[in-house]
N, C-alpha and C positions, 0 to 999 in steps of 0.2 A: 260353449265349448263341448265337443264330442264326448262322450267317456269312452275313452281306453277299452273297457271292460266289454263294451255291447258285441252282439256278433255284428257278421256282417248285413244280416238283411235286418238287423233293429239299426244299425246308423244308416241303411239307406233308407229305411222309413224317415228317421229323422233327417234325414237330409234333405229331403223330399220334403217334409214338412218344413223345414227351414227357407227351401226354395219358393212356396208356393204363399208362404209370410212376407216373404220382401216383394215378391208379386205384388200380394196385395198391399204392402206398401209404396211401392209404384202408385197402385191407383190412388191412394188418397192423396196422395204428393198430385199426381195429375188435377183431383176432385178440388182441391185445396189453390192449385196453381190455376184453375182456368180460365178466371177472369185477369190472365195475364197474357193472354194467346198477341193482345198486342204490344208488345213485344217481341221483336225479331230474334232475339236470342231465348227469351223462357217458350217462346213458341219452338223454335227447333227442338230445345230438349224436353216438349210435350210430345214431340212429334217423335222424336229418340225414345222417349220410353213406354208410348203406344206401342212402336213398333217392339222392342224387349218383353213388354209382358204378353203383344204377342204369338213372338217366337218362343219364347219360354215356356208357355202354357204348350205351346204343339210338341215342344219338347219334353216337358214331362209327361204330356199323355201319352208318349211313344214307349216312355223309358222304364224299363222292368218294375213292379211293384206300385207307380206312377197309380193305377186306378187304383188301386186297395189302400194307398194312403191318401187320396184328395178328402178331403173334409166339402159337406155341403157349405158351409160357409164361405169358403175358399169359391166354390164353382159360381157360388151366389152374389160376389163381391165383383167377378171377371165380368 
């Protein structure tokens, strides 16, 4: 949960950070799921969350602050 308290560019870091977590949890859910590609349904949503993390990654590195908060780990993981 956000704290109330932070300004505004301490909760867009962390949001950013927040965003850039479920990223990479995307990928382990992919890394985890791949020897499921045969199937017609965990394949589509291999394929659905390829394409999400990404769009999401071109959009946070668009998005104000987006470089000053990525962590190497985060870039290393994509």
């Amino acid at each position: 949960m956000l704290d109330a308290n932070r300004n505004a560019a301490t909760t867009t870091g962390y949001v950013t950070e927040l965003l850039y977590e479920l990223l990479d949890a995307h990928v382990d859910t992919m890394r985890l799921a791949g020897e499921l590609d045969d199937d017609p349904a965990w394949a589509a949503h291999l394929d659905y969350l390829r394409d999400l993390q990404r769009v999401g990654r071109e959009a946070l590195a668009h998005a104000p602050l987006a470089g000053a908060q990525s962590t190497g780990a985060s870039e290393a993981r994509a």
